[in-house]
C-alpha positions in Angstrom: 0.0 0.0 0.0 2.8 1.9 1.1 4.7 1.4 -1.8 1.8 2.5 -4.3 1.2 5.8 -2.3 4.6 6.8 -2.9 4.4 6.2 -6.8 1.3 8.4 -6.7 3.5 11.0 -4.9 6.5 10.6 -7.4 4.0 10.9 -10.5 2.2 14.2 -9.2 5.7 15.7 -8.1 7.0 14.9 -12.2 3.8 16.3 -13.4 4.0 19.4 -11.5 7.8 20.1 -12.1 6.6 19.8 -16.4 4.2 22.1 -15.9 6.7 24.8 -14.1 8.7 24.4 -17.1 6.1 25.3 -19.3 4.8 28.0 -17.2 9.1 29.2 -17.1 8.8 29.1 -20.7 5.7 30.9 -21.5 7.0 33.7 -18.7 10.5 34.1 -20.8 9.3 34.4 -24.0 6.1 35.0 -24.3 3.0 33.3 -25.3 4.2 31.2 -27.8 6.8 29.3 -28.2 8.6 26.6 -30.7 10.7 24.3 -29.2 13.6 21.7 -31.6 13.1 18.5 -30.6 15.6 15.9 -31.7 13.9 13.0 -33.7 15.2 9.4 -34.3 15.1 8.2 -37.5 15.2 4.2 -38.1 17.1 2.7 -40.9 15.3 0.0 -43.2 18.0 -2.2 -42.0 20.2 -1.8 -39.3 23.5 -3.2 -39.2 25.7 -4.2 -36.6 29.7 -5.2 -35.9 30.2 -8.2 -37.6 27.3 -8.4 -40.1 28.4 -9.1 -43.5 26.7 -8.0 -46.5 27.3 -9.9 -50.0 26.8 -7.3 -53.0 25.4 -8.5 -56.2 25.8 -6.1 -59.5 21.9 -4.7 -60.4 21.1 -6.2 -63.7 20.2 -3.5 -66.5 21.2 -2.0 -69.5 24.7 -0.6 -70.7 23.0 1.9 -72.5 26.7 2.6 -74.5 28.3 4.9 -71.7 28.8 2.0 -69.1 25.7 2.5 -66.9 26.5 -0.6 -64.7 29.3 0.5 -63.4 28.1 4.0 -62.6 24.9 2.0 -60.6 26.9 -0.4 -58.4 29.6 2.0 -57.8 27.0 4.6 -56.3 25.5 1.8 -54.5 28.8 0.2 -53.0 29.6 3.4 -51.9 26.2 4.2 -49.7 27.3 0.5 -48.0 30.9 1.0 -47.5 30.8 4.5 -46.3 27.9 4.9 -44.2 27.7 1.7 -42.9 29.4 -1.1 -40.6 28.2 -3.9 -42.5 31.3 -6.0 -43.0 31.1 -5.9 -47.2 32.0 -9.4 -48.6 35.2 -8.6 -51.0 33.9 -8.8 -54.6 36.4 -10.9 -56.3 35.1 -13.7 -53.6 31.6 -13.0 -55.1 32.0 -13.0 -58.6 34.5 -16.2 -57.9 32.1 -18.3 -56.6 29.4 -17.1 -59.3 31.7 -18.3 -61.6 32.3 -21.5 -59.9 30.4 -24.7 -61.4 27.6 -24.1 -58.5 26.5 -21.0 -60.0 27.8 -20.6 -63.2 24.6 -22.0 -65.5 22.3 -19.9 -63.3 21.1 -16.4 -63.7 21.4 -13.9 -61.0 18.6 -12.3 -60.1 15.7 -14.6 -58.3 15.4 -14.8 -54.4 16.6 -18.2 -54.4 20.0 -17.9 -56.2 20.6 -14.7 -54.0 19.5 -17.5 -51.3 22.1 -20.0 -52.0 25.1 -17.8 -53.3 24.7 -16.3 -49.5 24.5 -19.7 -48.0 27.8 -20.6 -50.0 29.4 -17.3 -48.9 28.6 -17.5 -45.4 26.7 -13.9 -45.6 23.7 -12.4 -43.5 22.6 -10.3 -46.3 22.7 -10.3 -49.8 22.1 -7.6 -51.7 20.7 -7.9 -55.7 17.9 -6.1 -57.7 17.9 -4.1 -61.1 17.5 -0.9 -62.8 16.1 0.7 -65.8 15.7 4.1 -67.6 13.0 5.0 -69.4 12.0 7.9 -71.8 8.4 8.8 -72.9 7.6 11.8 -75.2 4.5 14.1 -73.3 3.2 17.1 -73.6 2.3 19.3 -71.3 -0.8 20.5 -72.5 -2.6 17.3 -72.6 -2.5 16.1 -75.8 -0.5 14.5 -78.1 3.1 15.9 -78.4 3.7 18.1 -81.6 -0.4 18.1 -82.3 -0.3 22.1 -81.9 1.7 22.1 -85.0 -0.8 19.7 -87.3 -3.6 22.7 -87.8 -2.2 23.4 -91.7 -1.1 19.5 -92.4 -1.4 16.0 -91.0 1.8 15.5 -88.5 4.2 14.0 -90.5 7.8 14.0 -88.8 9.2 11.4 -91.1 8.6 13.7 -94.5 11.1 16.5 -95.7 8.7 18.5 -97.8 5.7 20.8 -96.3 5.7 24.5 -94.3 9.2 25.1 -93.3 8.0 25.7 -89.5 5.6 22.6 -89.3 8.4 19.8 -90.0 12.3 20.4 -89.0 11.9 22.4 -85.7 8.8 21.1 -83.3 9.5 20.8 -80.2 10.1 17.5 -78.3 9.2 17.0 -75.0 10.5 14.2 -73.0 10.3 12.6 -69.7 13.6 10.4 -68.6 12.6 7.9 -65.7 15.1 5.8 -63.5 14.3 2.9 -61.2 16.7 1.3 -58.8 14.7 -1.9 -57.5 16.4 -3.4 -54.5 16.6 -6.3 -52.5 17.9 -7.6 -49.7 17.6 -10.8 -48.3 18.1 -12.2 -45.3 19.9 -15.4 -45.7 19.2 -16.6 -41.8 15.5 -16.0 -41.9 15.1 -16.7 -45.8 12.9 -13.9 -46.4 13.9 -10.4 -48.0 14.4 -7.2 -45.3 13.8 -5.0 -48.5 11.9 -4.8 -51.2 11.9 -1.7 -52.6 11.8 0.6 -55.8 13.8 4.1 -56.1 12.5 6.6 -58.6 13.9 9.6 -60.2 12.6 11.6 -63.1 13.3 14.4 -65.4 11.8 16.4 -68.1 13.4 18.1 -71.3 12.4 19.8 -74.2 14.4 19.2 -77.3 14.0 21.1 -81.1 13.9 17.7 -83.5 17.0 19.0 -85.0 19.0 18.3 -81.8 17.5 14.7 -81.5 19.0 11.3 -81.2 20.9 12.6 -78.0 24.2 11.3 -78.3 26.2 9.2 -75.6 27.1 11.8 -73.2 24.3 14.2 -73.0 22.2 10.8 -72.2 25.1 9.8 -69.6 24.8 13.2 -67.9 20.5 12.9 -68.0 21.4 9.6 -66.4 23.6 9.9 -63.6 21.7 13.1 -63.0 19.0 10.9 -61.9 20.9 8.3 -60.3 22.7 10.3 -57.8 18.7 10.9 -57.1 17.8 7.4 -56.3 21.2 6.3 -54.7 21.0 9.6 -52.3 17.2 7.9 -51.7 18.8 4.6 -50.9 21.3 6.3 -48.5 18.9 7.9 -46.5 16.6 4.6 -46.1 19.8 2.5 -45.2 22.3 4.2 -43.1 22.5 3.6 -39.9 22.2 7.0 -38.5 20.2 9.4 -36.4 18.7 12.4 -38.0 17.6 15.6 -36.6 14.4 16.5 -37.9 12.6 19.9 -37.0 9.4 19.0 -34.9 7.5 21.9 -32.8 5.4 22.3 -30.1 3.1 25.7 -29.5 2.3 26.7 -26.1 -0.3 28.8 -26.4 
């Protein structure tokens, strides 16, 4: 009896010292007043000393400029930097997917990620893909280049016709990236994360500038996936993040 009679006691006195510290407050500075407060943000997957994390390449296209190599670098460098995971060395990985186990497979399914990380001894294995898209749009709703068609049938293909109508309409286009990531946990057999990364960006060409060669399309790209990777980095690293959230005494 005793004992709960002096937690009511306890409580009352914590409730009353809060409220002199609002009361402090509101007599320093006024009526109103915003307070910081220091917020913990969780990572999708948290990593500790000792946890070792197998990398697979993300499967996609070269696209002519190298693309792979720009994806996987960006993505071995969120793990290795801003994490502890203990990052399985990738010689050992592409050894052993080389190796008659894994050679006639094709990376990419839950259960070869499954087995390589069995056969590597890894908690986590890390696989996925990415693509870039581009889709012509217009902005007012209907079909690109259809405000040019009023004197003559849209006909991009044909060299002859009103000067204006047929070598400089604008293009509008909509580049699209997608990193699609997984990573499994080998203990438990079931993926941690499952998620998709999206970047996009618009531009408007003259028809005369269009193809795009290899490096203006390499610049568009890595454009968009410093985007993605800097969206992957924030959902895995280990780390707390101060976020502005305010209170109003009134």
């Amino acid at each position: 009896m005793s004992t709960t009679c002096n937690n009511k006691v306890f409580l009352a006195a914590g409730l009353a010292l809060v409220l002199l510290v609002i009361i402090a407050l509101m007599g320093c500075h006024g009526s109103a007043q915003n307070l910081k407060i220091q917020v913990k943000s969780e990572p999708i997957i948290k990593a500790v000393q000792g946890t070792t994390l197998a990398v697979l390449s993300l499967e996609g296209k070269d696209y002519e400029f190298d693309s792979s190599k720009m994806v996987n670098e960006e993505i071995n460098s969120a793990i290795k930097d801003l994490t502890s995971f203990l990052v399985i060395p990738e010689e050992e990985v592409k050894s052993t997917m080389e190796s008659s186990d894994f050679a006639e497979r094709r990376p990419g399914s839950m259960q070869f990620a499954y087995d390589l990380g069995k056969t590597l001894r890894a908690t986590y294995v890390l696989y996925g893909s990415y693509d870039m898209t581009a889709e012509e749009y217009s902005e007012e709703g209907y079909p690109p280049n259809e405000r040019y068609t009023s004197d003559q049938p849209y006909a991009p293909n044909i060299d002859y016709g009103p000067s204006y109508s047929m070598r400089n309409w604008d293009v509008d286009i909509r580049y699209i990236l997608s990193l699609k990531i997984k990573i499994l946990n080998v203990e438990q057999g079931q993926l941690s994360v499952d998620r998709e990364f999206t970047a996009t960006d618009e531009q408007t060409y003259k028809a005369s500038d269009l193809p795009l060669d290899n490096s203006e399309l390499k610049l568009i790209f890595n454009g968009l996936l410093v985007d993605t990777a800097d969206q992957f980095r924030f959902q895995l690293t280990p780390h707390n993040v101060d976020e502005e959230r305010y209170v109003l005494f009134k």
